[in-house]
KESEFI-548944 format. One record per residue: residue in one letter; x, y, z of N, C-alpha, C in turn. Coordinates in steps of 0.05 Angstrom, whole numbers, padded with zeros to 5 digits, always signed. Layout:
! residues N
aXYZXYZXYZ/...
! end
This chain:
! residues 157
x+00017-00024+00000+00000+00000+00000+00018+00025+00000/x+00015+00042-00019+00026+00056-00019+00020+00083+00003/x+00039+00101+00008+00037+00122+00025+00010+00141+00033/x+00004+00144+00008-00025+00167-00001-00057+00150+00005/x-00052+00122+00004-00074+00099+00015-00062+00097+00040/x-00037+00099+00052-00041+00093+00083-00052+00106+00087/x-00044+00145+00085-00053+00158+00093-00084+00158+00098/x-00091+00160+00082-00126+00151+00065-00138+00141+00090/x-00132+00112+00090-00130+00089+00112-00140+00101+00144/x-00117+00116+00145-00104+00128+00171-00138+00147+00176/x-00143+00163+00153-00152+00184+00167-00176+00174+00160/x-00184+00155+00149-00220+00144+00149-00219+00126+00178/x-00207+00115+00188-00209+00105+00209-00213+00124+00240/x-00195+00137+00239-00193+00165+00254-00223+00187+00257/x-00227+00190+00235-00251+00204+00230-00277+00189+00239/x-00271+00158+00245-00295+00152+00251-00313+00140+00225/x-00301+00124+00199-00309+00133+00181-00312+00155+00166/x-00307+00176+00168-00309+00207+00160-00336+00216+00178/x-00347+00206+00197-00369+00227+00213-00345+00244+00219/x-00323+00251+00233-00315+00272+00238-00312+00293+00224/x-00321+00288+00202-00319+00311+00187-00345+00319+00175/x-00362+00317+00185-00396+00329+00191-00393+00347+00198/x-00410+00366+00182-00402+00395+00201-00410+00410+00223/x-00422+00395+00238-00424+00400+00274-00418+00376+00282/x-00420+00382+00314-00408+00362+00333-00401+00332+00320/x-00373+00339+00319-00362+00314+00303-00354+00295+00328/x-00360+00303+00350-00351+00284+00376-00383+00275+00376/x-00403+00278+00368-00428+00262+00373-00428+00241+00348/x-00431+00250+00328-00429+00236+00310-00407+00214+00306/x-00389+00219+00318-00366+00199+00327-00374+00176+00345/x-00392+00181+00365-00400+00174+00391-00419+00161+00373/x-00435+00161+00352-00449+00148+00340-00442+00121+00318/x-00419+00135+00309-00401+00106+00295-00390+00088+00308/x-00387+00102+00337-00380+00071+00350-00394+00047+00361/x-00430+00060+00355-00451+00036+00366-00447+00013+00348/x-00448+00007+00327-00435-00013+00303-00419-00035+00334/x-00393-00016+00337-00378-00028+00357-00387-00040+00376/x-00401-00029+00389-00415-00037+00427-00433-00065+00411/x-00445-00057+00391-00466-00078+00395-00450-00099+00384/x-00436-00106+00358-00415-00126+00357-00397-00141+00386/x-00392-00118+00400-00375-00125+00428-00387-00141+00447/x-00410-00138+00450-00434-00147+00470-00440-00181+00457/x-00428-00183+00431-00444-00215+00422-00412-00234+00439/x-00391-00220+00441-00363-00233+00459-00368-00235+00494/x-00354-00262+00496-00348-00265+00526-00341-00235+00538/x-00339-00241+00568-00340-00215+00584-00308-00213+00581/x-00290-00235+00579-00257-00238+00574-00252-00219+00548/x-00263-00230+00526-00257-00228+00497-00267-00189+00498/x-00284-00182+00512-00286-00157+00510-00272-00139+00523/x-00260-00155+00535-00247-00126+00564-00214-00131+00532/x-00206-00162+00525-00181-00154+00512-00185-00136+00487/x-00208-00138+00470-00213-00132+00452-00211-00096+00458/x-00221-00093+00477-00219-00060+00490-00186-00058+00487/x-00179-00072+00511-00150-00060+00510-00135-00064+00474/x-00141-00068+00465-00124-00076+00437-00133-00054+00419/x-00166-00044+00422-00176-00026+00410-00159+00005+00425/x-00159+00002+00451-00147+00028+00462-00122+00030+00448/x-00109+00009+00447-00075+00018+00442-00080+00027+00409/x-00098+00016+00399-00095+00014+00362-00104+00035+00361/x-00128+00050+00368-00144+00080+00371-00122+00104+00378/x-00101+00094+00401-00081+00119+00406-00054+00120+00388/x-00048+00098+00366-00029+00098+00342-00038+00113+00318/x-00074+00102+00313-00087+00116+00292-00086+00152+00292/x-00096+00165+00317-00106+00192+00326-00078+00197+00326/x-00053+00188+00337-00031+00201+00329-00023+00211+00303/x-00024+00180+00289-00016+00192+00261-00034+00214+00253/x-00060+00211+00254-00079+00222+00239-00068+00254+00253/x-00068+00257+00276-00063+00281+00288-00041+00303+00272/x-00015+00281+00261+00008+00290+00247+00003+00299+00220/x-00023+00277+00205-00033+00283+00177-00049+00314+00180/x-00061+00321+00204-00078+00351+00202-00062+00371+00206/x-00043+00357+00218-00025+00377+00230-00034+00398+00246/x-00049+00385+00269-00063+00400+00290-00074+00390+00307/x-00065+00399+00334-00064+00382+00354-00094+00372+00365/x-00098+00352+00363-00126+00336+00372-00145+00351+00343/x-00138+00345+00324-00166+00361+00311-00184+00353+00310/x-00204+00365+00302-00236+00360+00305-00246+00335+00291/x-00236+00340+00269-00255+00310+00258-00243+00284+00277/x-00221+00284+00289-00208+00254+00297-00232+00248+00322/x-00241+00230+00317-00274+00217+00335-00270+00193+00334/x-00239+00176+00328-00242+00153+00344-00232+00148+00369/x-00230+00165+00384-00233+00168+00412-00253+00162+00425/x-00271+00176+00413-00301+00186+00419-00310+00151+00421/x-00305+00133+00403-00314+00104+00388-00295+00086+00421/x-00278+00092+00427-00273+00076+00444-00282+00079+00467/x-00293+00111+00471-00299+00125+00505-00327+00108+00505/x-00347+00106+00481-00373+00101+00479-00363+00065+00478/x-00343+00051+00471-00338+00025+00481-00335+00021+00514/x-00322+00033+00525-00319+00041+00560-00340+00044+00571/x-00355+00056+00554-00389+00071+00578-00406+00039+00574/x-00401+00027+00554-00427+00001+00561-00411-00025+00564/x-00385-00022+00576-00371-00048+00583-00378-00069+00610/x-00390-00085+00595-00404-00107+00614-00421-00096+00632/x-00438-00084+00611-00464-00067+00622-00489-00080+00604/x-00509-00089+00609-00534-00098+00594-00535-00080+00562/x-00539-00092+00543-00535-00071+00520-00573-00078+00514/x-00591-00054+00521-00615-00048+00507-00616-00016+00502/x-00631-00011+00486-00647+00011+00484-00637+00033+00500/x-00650+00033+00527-00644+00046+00550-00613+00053+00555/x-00602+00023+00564-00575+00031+00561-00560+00048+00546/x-00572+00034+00514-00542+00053+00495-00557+00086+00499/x-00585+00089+00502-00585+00119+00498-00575+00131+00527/x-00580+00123+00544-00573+00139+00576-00541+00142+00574/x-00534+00114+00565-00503+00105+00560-00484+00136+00537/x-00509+00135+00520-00492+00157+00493-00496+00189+00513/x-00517+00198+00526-00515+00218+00533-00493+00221+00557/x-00497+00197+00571-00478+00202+00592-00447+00209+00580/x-00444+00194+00565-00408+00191+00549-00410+00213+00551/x-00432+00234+00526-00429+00261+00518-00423+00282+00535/x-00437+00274+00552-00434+00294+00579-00410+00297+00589/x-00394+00272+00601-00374+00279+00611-00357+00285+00591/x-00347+00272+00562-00336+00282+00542-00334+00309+00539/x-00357+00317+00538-00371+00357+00540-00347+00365+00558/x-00358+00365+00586-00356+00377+00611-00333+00375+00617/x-00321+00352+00619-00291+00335+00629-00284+00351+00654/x-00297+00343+00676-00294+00345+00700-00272+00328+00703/x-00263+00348+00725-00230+00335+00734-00230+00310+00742/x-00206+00293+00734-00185+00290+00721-00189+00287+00694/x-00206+00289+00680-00208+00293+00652-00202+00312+00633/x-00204+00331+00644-00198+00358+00632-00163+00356+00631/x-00155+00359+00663-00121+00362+00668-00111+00335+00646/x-00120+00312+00642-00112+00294+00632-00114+00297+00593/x-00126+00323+00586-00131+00329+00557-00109+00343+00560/x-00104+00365+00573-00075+00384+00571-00059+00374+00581/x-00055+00357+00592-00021+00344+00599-00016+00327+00573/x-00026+00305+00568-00017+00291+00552-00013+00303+00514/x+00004+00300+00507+00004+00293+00470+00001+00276+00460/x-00007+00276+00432-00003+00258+00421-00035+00242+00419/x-00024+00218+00406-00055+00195+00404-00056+00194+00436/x-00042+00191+00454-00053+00191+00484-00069+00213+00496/x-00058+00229+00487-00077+00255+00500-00104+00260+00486/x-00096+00252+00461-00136+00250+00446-00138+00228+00467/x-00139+00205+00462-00158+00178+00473-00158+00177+00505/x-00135+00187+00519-00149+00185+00553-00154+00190+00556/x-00168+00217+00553-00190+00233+00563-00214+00218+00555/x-00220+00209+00537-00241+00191+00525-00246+00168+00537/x-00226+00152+00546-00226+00131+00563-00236+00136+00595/x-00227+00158+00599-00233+00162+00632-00262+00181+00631/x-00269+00184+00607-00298+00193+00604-00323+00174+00604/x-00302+00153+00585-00324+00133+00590-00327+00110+00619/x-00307+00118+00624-00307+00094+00658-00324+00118+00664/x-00331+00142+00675-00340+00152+00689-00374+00152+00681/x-00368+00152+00656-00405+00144+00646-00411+00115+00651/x-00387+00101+00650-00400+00074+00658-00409+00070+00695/x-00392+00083+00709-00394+00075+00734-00417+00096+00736/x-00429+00112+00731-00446+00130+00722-00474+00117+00720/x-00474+00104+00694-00495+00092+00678-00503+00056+00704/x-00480+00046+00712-00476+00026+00732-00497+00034+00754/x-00491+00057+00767-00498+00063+00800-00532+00071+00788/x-00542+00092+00766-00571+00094+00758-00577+00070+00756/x-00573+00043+00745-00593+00019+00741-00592+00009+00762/x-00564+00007+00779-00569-00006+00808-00585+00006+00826/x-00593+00037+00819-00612+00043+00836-00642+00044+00833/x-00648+00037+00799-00670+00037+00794-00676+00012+00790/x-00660-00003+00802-00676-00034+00809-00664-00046+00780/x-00653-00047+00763-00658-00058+00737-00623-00082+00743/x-00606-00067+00757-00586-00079+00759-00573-00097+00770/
! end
């Protein structure tokens, strides 16, 4: 493959498929290409998903790097496969219905939005594919343990 198809490669994956480059909130629409994901993830053992996560986290923070170097700008907007792994985090070994993925998608968004601390300090410290995707990651544990404690309290959990 030549250079101009990696690239290619590089930045349709990154984009989320190209939602990131929708012209508003390309972190929702991102958060939306990754349901494909969740619901594929949810047909695997509770093992096969937590590795499949970690393999997707490390491959998500090589992709957003490069891709980051192709815009030549730091975290740019269209890169939303972050967004695709944070929205993998928020429904990990969590019931996948209806209810879930929508409480599950707003919640991601929210803290994604907001990035209450350590999320925020963890977007400006880090570079690179790490500093896109851990913020994403610790957005989505927080929507999961989030989305976790609402069903455990409304009885469903």
């Amino acid at each position: 493959m030549n250079s101009t198809r990696k690239n290619d490669f590089v930045i349709f994956l990154a984009t989320g498929f190209f939602t990131g480059f929708l012209p508003t909130m390309p972190g929702t629409w991102g958060t939306f290409a990754g349901i494909p994901l969740v619901i594929i993830s949810h047909r695997l053992t509770l093992i096969t998903q937590a590795v499949v996560l970690v393999v997707f986290v490390f491959f998500a923070t090589f992709i957003a790097g490069r891709a980051e170097i192709l815009f030549e700008d730091r975290d740019a907007r269209p890169i939303v496969i972050d967004e695709m792994v944070g929205f993998l985090i928020t429904l990990l070994w969590l019931p996948l219905n209806f209810l879930t993925l929508c409480l599950g998608f707003v919640l991601f968004r929210l803290f994604d939005i907001v990035k209450p601390p350590p999320i925020g300090i963890l977007e400006k410290r880090l570079h690179g594919g790490w500093g896109i995707v851990l913020d994403d990651v610790l957005a989505g544990v927080f929507a999961n343990v989030t989305l976790r404690l609402l069903l455990i309290v409304a009885g469903i959990l």
